[in-house]
C-alpha positions in Angstrom: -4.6 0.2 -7.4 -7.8 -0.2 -9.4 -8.9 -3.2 -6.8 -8.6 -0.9 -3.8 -10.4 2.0 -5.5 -13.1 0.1 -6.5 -13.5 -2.3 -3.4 -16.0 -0.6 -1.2 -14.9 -2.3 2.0 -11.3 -1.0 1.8 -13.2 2.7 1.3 -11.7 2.7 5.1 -8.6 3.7 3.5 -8.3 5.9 0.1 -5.6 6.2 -1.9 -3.9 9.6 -1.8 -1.0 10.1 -4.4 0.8 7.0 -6.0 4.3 6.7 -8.5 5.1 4.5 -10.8 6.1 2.1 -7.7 4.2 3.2 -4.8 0.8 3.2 -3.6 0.1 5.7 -0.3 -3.1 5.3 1.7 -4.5 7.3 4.5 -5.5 5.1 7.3 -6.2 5.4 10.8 -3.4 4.3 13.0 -5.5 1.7 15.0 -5.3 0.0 11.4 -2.1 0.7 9.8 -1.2 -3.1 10.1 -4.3 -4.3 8.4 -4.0 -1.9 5.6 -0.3 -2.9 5.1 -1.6 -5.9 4.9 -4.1 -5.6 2.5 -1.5 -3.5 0.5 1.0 -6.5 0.0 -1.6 -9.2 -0.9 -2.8 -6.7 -3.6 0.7 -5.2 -4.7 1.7 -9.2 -5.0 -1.6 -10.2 -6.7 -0.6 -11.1 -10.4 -3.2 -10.7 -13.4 -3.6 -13.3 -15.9 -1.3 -12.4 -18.5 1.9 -11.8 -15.9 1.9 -15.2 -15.2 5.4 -15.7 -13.3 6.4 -12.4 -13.5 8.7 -12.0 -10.1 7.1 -9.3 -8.0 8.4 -7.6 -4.3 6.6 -5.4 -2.1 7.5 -3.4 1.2 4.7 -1.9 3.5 6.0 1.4 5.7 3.7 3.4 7.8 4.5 6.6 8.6 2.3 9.8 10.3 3.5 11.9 7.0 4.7 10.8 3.5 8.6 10.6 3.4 11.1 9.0 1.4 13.5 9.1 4.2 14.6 5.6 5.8 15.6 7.9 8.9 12.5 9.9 9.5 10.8 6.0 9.2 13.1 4.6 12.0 12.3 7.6 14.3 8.7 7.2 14.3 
C-alpha cells in the first residue's frame, strides 16, 4: 500500500478504503486492466525479511465496491 501511495505515477489511481486483505482503488475504466495489474505485481512484491513467504492475489473491477461474487459476474 505504502508503494502505491507514495509513487507519484500511480497518483492516476488513489487508494480509497483497504482491510486487512484488500486494497480498493479508484480508476478510470479505460484503465482498470493496468491498475489490476499494477495491483498484483505490488500485492505479490515480497520485502526483505518475508523471504519465501507464499503470497496469492485476485484483481476484480467493479463500477461500486461489493463483496458480492454475483453483483461481479453481472457487470
Amino acid at each position: 500500500m505504502a508503494r502505491i501511495e507514495t509513487n507519484p505515477a500511480l497518483a492516476w489511481m488513489p487508494i480509497r478504503m483497504t482491510t486487512h486483505d484488500e486494497i480498493v482503488c479508484e480508476v478510470d475504466e479505460a484503465r482498470a486492466e493496468e491498475a489490476k495489474a499494477i495491483l498484483r505485481r505490488e500485492m505479490l512484491t515480497l520485502p526483505d525479511w518475508a523471504e519465501g513467504l507464499p503470497l496469492a492475489s485476485e484483481e476484480q473491477t467493479c463500477g461500486w465496491y461489493t463483496k458480492s461474487k454475483a453483483a461481479l459476474e453481472r457487470k
